[in-house]
VODO-8568 format. One record per residue: chain; residue in three letters; x, y, z of N, C-alpha, C, O in turn. Coordinates in Angstrom, 2 decimals, m for minus. Example, Ala and Ser with C-alpha at 12.3 -4.5 7.8 and 13.67 -1.06 7.14 Angstrom:
! VODO-8568
['A', 'ALA', [13.19, m5.69, 7.80], [12.30, m4.50, 7.80], [13.20, m3.30, 7.80], [14.24, m3.32, 8.46]];
['A', 'SER', [12.85, m2.25, 7.08], [13.67, m1.06, 7.14], [12.90, 0.03, 7.87], [13.41, 1.14, 8.04]];
//
This chain:
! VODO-8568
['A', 'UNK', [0.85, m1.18, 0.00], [0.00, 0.00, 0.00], [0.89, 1.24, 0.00], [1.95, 1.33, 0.63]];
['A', 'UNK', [0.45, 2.02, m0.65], [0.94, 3.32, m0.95], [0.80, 4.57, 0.46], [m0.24, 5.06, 0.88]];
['A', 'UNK', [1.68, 4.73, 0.78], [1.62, 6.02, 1.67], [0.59, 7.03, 1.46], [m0.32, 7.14, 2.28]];
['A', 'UNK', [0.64, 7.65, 0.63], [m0.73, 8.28, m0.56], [m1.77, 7.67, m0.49], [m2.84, 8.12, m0.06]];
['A', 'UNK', [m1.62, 6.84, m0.80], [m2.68, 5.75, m1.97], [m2.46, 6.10, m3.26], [m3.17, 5.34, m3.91]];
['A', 'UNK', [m1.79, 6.92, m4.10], [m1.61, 6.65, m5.45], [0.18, 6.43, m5.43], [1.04, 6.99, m4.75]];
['A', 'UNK', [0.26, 5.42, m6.41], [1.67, 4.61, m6.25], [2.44, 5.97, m7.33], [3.58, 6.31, m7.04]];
['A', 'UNK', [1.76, 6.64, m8.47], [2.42, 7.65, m9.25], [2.88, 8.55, m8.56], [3.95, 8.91, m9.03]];
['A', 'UNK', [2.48, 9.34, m7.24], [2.90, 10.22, m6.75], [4.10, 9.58, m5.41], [5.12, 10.22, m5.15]];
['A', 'UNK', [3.84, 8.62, m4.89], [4.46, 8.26, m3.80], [5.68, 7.79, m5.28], [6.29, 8.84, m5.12]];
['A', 'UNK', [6.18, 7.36, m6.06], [7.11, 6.98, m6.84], [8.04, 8.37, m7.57], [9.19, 8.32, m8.01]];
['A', 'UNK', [7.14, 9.52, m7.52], [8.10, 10.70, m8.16], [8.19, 11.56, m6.63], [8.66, 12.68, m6.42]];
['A', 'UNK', [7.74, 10.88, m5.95], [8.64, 11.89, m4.29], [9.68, 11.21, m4.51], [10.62, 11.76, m5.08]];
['A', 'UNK', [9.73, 10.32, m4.25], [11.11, 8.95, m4.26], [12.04, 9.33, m5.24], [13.24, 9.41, m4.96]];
['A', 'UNK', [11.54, 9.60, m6.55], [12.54, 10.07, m7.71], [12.80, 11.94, m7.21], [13.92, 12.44, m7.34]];
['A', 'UNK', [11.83, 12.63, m6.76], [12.48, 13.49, m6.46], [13.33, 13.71, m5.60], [14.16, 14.62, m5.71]];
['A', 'UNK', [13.21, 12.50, m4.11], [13.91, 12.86, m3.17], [15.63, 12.31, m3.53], [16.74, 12.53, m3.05]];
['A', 'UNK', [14.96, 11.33, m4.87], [16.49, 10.53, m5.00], [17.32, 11.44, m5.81], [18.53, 11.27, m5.63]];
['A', 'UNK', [16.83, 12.78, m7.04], [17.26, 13.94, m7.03], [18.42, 14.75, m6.63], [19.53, 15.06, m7.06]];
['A', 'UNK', [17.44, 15.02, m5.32], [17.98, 15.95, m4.63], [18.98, 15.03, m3.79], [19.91, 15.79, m3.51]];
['A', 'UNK', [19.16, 14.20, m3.43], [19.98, 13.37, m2.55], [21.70, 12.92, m3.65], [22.72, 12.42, m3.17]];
['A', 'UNK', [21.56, 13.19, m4.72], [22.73, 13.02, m5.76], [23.35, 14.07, m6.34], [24.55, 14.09, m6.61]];
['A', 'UNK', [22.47, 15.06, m6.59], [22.77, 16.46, m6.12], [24.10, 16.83, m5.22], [25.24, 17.08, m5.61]];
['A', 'UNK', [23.52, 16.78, m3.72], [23.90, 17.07, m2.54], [25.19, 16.29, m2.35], [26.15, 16.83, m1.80]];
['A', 'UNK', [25.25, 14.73, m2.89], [26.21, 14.02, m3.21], [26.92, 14.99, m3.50], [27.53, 15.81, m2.81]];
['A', 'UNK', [26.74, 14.76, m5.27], [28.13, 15.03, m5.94], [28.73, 16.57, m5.81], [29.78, 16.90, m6.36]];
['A', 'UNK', [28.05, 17.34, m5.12], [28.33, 18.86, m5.12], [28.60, 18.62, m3.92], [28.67, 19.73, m3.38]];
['A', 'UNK', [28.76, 17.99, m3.31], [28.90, 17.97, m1.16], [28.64, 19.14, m0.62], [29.47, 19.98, m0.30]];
['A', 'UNK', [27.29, 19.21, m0.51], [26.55, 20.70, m0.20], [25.88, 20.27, 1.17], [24.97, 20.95, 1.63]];
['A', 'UNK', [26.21, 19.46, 1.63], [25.16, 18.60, 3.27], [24.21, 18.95, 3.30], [23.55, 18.72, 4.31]];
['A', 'UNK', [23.71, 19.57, 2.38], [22.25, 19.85, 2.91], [20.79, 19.66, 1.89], [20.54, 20.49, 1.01]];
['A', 'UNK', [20.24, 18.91, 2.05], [19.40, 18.71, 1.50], [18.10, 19.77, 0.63], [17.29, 19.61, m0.28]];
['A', 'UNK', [18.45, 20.66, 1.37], [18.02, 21.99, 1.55], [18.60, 22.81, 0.04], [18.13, 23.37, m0.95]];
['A', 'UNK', [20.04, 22.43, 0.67], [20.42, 23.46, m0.75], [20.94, 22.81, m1.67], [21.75, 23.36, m2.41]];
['A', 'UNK', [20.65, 21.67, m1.80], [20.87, 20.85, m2.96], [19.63, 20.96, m3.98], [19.69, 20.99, m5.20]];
['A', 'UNK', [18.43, 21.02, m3.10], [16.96, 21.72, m3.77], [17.04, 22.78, m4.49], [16.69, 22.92, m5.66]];
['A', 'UNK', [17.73, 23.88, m3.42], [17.46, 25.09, m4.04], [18.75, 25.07, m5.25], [18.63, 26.01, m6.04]];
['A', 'UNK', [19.70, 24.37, m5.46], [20.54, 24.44, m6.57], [20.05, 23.50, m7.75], [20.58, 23.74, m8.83]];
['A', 'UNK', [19.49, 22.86, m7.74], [18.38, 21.46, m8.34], [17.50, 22.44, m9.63], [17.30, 22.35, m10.84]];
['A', 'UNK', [17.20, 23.28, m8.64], [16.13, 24.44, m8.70], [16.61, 25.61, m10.08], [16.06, 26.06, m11.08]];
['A', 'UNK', [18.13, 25.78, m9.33], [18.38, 27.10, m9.78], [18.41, 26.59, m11.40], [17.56, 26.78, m12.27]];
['A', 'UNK', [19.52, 25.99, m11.46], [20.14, 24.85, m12.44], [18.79, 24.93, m13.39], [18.52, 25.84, m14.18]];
['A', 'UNK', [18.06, 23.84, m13.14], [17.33, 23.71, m13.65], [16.10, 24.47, m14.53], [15.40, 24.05, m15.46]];
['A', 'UNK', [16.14, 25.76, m13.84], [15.33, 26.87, m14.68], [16.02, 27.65, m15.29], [15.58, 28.01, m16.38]];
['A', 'UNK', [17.24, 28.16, m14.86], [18.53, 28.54, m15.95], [18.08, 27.61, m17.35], [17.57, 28.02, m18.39]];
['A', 'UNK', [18.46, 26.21, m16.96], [18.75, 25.50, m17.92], [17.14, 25.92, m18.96], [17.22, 26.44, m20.07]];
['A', 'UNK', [16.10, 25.63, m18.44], [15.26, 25.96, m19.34], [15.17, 27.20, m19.84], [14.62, 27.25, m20.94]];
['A', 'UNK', [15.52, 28.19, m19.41], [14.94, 29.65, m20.28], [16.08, 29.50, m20.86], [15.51, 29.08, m21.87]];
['A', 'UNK', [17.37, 29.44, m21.21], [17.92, 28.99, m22.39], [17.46, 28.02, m23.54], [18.15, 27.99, m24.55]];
['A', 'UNK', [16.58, 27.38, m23.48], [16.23, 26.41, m24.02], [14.97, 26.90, m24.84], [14.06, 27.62, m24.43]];
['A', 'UNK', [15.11, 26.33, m26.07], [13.49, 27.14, m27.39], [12.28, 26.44, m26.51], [12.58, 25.40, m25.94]];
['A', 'UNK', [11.28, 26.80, m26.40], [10.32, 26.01, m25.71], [9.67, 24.96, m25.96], [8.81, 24.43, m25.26]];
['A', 'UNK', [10.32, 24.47, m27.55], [9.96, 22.75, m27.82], [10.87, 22.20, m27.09], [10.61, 21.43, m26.17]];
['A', 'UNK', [11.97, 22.52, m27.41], [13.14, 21.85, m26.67], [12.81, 21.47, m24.81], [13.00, 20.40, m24.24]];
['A', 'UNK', [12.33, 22.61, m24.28], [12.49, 22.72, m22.60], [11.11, 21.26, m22.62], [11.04, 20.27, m21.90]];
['A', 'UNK', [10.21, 21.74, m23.76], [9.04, 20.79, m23.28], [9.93, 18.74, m23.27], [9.80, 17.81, m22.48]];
['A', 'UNK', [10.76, 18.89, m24.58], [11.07, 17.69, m24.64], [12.06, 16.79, m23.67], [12.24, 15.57, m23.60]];
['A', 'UNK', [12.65, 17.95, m22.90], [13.62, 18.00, m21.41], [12.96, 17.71, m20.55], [13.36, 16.84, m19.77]];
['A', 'UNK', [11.51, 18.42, m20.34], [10.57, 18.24, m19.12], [10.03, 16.38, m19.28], [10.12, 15.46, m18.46]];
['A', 'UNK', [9.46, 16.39, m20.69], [8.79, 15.03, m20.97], [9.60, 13.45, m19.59], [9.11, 12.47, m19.04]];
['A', 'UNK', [11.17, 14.16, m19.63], [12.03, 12.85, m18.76], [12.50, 13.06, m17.40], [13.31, 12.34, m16.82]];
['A', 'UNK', [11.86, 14.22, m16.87], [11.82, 14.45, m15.64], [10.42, 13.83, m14.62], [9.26, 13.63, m14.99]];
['A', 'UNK', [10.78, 13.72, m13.84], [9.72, 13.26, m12.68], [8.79, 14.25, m12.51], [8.90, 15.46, m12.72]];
['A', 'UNK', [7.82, 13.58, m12.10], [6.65, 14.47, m11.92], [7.03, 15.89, m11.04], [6.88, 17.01, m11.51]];
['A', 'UNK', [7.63, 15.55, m9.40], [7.98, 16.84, m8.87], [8.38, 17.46, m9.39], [7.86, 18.54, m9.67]];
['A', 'UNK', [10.07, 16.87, m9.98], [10.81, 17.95, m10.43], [10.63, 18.86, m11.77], [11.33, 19.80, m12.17]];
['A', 'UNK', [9.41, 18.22, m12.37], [9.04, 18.91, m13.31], [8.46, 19.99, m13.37], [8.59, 20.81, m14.29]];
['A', 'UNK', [7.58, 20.16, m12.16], [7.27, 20.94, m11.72], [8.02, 22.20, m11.48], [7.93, 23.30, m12.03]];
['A', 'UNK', [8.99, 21.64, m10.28], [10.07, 22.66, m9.90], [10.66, 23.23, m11.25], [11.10, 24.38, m11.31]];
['A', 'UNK', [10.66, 22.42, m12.27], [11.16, 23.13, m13.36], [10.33, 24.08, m14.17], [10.72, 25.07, m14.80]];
['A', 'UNK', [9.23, 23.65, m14.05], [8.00, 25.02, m15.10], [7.88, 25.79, m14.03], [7.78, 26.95, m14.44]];
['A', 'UNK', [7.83, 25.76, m12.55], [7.85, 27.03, m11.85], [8.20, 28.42, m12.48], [9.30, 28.72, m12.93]];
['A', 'UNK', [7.13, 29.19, m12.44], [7.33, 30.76, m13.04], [7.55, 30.78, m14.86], [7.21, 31.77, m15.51]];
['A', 'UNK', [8.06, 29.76, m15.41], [8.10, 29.81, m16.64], [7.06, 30.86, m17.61], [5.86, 30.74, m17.85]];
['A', 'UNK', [7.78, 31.63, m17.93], [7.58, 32.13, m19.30], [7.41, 31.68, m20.82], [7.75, 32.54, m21.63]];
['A', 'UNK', [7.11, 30.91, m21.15], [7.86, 30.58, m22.45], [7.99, 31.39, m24.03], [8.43, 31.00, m25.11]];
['A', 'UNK', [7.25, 33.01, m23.45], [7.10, 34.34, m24.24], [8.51, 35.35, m24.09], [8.99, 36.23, m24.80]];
['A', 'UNK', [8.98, 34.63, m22.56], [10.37, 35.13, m22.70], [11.67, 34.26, m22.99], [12.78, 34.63, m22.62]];
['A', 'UNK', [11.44, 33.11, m23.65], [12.49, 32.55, m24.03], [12.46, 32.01, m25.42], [11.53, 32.13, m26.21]];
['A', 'UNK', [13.64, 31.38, m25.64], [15.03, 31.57, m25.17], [15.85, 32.71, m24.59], [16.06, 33.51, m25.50]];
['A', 'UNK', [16.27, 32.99, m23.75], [17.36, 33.50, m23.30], [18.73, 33.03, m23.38], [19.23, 32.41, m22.45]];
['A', 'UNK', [19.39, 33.29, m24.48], [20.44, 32.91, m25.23], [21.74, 33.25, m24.64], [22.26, 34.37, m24.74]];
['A', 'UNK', [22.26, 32.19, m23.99], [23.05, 32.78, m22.64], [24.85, 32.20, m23.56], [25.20, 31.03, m23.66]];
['A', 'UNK', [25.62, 33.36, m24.07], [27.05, 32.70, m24.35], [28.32, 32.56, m23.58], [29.40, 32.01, m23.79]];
['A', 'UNK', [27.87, 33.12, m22.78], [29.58, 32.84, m21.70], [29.07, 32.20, m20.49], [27.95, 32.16, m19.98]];
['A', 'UNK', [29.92, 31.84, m20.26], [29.77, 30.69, m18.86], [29.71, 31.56, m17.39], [29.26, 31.07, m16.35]];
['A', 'UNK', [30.27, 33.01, m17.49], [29.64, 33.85, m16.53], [28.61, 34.30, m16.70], [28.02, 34.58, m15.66]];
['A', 'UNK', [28.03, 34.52, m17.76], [26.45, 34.69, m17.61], [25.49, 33.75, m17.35], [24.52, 34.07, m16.66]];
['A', 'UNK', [25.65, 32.38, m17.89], [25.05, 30.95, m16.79], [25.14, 31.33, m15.78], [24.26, 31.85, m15.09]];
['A', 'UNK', [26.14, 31.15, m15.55], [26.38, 30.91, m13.51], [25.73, 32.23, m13.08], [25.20, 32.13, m11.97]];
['A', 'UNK', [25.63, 33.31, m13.60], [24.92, 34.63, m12.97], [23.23, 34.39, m13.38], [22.32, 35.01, m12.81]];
['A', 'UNK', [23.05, 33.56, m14.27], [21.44, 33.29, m13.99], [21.13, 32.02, m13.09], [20.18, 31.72, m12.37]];
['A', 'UNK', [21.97, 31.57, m13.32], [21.96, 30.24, m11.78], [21.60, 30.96, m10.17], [20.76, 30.71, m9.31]];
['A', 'UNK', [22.69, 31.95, m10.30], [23.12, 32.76, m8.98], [21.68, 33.69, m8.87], [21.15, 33.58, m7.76]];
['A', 'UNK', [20.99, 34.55, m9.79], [19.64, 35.17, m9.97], [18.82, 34.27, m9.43], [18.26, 34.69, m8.42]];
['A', 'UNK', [18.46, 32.86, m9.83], [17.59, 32.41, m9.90], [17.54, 31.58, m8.34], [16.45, 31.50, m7.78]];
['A', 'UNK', [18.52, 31.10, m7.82], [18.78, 30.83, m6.75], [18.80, 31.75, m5.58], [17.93, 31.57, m4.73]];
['A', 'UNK', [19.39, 32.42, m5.44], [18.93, 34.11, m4.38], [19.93, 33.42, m3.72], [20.63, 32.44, m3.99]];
['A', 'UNK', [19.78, 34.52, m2.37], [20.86, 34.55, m1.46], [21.68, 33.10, m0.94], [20.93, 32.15, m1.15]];
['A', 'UNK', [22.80, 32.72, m0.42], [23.10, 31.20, 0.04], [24.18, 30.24, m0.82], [24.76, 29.22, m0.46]];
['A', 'UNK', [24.22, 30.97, m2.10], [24.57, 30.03, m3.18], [25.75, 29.53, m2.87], [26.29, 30.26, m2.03]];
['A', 'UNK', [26.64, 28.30, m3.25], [27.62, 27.45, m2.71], [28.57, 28.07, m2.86], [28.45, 28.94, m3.72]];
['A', 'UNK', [29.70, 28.01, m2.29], [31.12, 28.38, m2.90], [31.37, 28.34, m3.53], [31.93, 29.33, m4.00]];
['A', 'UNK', [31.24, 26.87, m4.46], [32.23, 26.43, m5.82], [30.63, 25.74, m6.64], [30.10, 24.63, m6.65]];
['A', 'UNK', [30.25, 27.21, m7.31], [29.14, 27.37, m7.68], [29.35, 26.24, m8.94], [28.47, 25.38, m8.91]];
['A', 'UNK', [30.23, 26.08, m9.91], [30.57, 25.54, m10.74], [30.84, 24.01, m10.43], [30.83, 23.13, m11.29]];
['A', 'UNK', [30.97, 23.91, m9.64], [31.07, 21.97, m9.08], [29.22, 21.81, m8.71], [28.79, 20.66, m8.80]];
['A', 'UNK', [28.38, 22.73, m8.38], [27.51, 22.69, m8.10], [26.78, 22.47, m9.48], [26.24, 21.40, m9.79]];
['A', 'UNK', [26.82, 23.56, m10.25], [26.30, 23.33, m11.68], [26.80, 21.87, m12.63], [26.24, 21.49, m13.66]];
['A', 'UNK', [27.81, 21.30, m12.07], [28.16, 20.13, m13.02], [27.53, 19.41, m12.03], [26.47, 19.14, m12.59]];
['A', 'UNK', [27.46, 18.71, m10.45], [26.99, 17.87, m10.05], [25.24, 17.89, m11.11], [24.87, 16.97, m11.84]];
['A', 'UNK', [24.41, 19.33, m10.86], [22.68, 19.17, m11.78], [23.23, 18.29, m12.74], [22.99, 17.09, m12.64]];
['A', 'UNK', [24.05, 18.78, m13.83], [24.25, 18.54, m15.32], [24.65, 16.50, m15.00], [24.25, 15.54, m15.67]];
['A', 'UNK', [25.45, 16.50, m13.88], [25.90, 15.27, m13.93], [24.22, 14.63, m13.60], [23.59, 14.59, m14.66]];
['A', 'UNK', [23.63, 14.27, m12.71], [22.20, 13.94, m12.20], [21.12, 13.69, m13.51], [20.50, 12.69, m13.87]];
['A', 'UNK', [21.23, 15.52, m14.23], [20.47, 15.03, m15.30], [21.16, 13.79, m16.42], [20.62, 12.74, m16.78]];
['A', 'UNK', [22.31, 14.23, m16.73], [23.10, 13.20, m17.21], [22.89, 11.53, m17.01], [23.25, 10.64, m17.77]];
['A', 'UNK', [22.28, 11.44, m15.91], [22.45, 9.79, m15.36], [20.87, 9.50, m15.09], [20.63, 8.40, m14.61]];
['A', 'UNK', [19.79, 10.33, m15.34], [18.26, 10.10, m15.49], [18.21, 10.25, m17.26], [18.19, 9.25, m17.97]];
['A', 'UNK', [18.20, 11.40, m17.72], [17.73, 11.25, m18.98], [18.51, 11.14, m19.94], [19.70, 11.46, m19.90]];
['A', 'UNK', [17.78, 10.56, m21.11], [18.99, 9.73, m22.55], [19.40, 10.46, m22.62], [19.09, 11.61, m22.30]];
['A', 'UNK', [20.67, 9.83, m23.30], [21.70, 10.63, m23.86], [21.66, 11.74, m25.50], [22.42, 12.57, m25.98]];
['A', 'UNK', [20.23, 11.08, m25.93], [20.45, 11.71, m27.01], [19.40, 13.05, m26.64], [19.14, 13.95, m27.43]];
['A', 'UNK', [18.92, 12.96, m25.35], [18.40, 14.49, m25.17], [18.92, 15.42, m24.47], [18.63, 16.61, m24.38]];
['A', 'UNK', [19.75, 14.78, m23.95], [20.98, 15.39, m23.31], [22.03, 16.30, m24.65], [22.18, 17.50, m24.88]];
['A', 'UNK', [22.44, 15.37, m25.14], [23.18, 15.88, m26.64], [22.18, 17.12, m27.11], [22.63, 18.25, m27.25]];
['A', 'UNK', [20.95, 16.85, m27.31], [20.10, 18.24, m27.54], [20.48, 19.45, m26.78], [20.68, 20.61, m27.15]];
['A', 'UNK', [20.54, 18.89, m25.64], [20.33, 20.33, m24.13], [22.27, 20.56, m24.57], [22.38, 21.74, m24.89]];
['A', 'UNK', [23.32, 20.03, m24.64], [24.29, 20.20, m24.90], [24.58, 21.42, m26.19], [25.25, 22.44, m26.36]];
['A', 'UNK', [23.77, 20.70, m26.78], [24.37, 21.63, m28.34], [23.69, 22.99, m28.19], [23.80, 23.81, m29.09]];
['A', 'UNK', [22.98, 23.26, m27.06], [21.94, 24.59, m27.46], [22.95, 25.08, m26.57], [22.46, 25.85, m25.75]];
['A', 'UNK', [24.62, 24.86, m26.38], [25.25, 25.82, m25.41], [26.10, 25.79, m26.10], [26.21, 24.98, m27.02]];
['A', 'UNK', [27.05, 26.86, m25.76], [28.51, 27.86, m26.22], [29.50, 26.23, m25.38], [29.36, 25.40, m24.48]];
['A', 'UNK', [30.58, 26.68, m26.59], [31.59, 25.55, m25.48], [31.77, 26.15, m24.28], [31.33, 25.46, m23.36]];
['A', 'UNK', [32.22, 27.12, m23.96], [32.29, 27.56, m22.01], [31.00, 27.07, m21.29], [31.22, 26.93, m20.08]];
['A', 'UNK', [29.76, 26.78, m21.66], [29.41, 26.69, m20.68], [28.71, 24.73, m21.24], [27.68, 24.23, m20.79]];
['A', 'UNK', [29.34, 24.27, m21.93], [29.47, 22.95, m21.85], [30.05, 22.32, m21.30], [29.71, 21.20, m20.91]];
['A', 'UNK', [31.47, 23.05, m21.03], [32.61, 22.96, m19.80], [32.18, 22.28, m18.66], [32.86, 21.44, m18.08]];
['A', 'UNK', [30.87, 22.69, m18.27], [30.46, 22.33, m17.07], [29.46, 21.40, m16.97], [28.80, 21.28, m15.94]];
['A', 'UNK', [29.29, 20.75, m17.90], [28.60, 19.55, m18.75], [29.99, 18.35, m18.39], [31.05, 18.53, m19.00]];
['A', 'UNK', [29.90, 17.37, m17.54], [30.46, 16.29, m17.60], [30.95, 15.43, m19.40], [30.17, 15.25, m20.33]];
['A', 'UNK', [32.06, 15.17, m19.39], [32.15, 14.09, m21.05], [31.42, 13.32, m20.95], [31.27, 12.50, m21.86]];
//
């Protein structure tokens, strides 16, 4: 029996909590807390760069929560936001995240990229890849 009673939602807490728990891993941020809110940041950066077929076909392999967390506030009248240097990523990461953000903001942004990397295919990954400048693929795991 389901905690819930529906096994779909008790199964994408689990995928979300397993998320945020690999996150927090690979960025060693201890906190569950701000492995969310970098999950978070990451993740809506990543979409308003993205044409809005594209973000939809990104969302399609995310979990129910985190999909969520990802259309949070979405615009899709203001994007793409066509981001070419790898300091302007990390400064919409840093925007979108608010006060708290990690030290080594950039181990933080490759742990998301690594996470998404190891949930969704590779060939939509290669999509979300090519819609970036090499600097900020950099921070895209090989």
């Amino acid at each position: 029996m389901s905690a819930l009673g529906l096994k779909i939602i008790d199964e994408s807490v689990q995928q979300a909590n397993t998320w945020i728990n690999e996150v927090d891993y690979r960025a060693g941020l201890v906190s569950k807390q701000k492995a969310y809110r970098m999950l978070r940041a990451v993740l809506q950066a990543l979409r308003d760069h993205l044409t809005p077929d594209e973000a939809a076909q990104l969302s399609a392999q995310l979990p129910i929560f985190v999909r969520g967390v990802y259309y949070e506030g979405y615009d899709p009248s203001k994007t793409p936001v066509v981001e070419r240097s790898r300091a302007g990523f990390l400064a919409r990461v840093a925007e979108v995240h608010g006060p708290g953000l990690p030290d080594d903001v950039d181990a933080a942004v490759a742990a998301v990229f690594d996470v998404l990397d190891a949930h969704v295919s590779p060939g939509e990954m290669a999509q979300v890849r090519a819609s970036f400048t090499a600097p900020i693929r950099a921070l895209f795991a090989d």
